[in-house]
N, C-alpha and C positions, 0 to 999 in steps of 0.2 A: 072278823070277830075279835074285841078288845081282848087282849089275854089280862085276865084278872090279875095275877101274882108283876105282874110289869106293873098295871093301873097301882096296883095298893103300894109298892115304891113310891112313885110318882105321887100319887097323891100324903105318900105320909112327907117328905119334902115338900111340896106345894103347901101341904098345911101349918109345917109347922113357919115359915115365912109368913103365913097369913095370919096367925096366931101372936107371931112375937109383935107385926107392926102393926096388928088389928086393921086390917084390910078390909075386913065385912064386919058391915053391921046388918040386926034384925031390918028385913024389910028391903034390902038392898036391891035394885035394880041394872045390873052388871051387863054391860057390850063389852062382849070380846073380840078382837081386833082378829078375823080368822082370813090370813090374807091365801091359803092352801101349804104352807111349808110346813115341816116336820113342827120348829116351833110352837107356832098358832095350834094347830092339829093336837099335839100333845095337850098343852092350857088346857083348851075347851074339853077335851074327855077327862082330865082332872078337875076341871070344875064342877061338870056337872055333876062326875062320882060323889066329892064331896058333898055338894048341893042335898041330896037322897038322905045325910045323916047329919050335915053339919047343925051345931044348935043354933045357930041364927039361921033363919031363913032367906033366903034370898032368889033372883032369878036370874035367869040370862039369857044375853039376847046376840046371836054371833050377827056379826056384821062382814061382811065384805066389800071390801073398798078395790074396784078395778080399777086398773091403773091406766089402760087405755095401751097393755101391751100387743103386741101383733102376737095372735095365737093365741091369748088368753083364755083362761075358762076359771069357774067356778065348780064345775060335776062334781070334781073330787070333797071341796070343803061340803056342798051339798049332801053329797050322799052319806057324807059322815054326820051330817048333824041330822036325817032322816034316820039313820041310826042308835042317835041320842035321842030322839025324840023333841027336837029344836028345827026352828023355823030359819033358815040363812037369809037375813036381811043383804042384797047387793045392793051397793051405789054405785054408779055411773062416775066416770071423771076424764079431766083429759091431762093426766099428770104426764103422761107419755111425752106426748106433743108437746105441752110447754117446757120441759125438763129437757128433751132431748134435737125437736126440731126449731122453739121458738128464744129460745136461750142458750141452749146448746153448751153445756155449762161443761167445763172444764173436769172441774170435780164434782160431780150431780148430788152424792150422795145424800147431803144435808139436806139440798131443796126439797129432791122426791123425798126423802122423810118425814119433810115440814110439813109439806102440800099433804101426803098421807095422813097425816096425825089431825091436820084442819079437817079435813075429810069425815075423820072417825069422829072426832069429836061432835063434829056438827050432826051427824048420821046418830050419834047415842043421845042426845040433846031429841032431838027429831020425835025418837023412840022411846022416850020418858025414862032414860035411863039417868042415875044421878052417879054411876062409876064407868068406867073403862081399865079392862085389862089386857095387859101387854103379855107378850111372851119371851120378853126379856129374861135370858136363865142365866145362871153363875158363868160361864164363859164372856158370854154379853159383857156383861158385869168388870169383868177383869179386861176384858179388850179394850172398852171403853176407856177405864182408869189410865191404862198405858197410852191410847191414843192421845189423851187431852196432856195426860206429861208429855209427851217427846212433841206433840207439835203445837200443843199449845202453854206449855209450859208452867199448866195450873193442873192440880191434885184434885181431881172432881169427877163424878160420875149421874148417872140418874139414881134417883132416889127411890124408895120402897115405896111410897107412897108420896103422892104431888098433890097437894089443890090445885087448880087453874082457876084464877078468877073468876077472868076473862070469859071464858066458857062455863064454868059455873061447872066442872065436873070436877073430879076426882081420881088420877089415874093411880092404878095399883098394881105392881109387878109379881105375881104370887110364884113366878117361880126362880126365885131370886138363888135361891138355896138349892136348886135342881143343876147339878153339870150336863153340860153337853149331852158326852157318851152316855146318861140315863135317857136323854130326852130321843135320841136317834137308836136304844136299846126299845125302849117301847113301841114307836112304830114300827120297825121288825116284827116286835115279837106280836104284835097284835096287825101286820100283814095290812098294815096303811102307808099305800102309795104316797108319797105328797109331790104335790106339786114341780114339775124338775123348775128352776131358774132359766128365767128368757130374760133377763136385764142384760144390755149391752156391758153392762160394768163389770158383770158377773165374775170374780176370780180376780179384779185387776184394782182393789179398794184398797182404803188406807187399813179398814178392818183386816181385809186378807193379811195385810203387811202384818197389825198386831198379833192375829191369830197366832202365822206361822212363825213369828219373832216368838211368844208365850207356848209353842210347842218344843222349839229347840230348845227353849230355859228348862223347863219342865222334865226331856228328857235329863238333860245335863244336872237336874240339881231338881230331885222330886220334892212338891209341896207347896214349890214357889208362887204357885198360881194360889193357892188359899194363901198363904201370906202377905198377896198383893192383898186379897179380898178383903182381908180382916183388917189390916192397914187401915181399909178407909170405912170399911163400915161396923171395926169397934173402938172406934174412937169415942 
């Protein structure tokens, strides 16, 4: 059972992100990227909350993209969106196998990302969607910034809103303005399992590295973490 008083947080953050970089327009046809994590899980019960009152109209279409892990399932994104009253579109892949047994990549991260994101796209494309939303939230956000400083040496992050040519979509991050501890506050409170992590990588990423580097700054010197954020995104 969504507990209401979490959802209406949540969605008043979600909204006002979508509001300032105008994310939806009338008529929208929206795939959300629902791979089972707390993440994705949050999004989509905030969109469709929205959805019910926002004055554009819009729709949404959750997708799931397996990855081709050992163990895998979809129940739980399922049974959440039979919940919502939404259909779970799954696609098939073998991102597993190529990412881990036929390339065997070093540091995976980026591929299996890539390869996911070719995935979604092509799957919202498919499904006459003309947007995709991520579940990118204000932590994301600030890790990311830090990551591309210290190892790549450029001041850059993903954007609020992307065209993609190429694909012909449109991705849009609605919870840009949502921290963390809101997003893992609301599945508690509304008693949604998500998915545990079966990634070999799990715990041992350059993310982890930024996380828990952006948690000792934050204890030592509160705030730091919004001062990164706004750094780059009020400029």
């Amino acid at each position: 059972m969504i507990d209401p008083k979490a959802l209406q947080k949540l969605m008043s953050l979600t909204r006002r992100a979508i509001d300032k970089y105008e994310m939806i327009e009338e008529g929208d046809r929206i795939a959300v990227g629902v791979s089972g994590g707390k993440d994705s899980l949050a999004l989509l019960c905030a969109l469709k909350g929205l959805s019910r009152f926002y004055p554009k109209k819009f729709e949404i279409v959750p997708i799931n993209v397996k990855m081709g892990f050992p163990n895998e399932t979809d129940e739980i994104s399922r049974a959440l969106c039979e919940e919502l009253g939404l259909e779970l579109k799954s696609v098939e892949s073998d991102i597993y196998s190529v990412v881990f047994n036929i390339r065997k990549e070093k540091h995976p991260c980026s591929l299996c990302s890539n390869m996911r994101r070719g995935a979604l796209h092509s799957a919202a494309k498919e499904l006459g969607c003309n947007k995709l939303a991520l579940g990118h939230h204000f932590d994301d956000a600030v890790e990311t910034i830090i990551m591309n400083l210290f190892i790549e040496a450029r001041f850059d992050c993903f954007l609020p809103v992307t065209y993609l040519d190429r694909s012909d979509i449109t991705v849009i991050r609605p919870m840009l303005y949502v921290p963390e501890k809101e997003v893992s506050h609301f599945v508690r409170a509304s008693n949604i399992t998500p998915v545990p992590k079966n990634c070999p990588e799990d715990g041992n990423t350059r993310r982890e590295e930024a996380k828990n580097a952006l948690a000792d700054l934050e204890r030592k010197d509160r705030g730091v973490k919004m001062r990164i954020f706004n750094a780059f995104f009020n400029r």
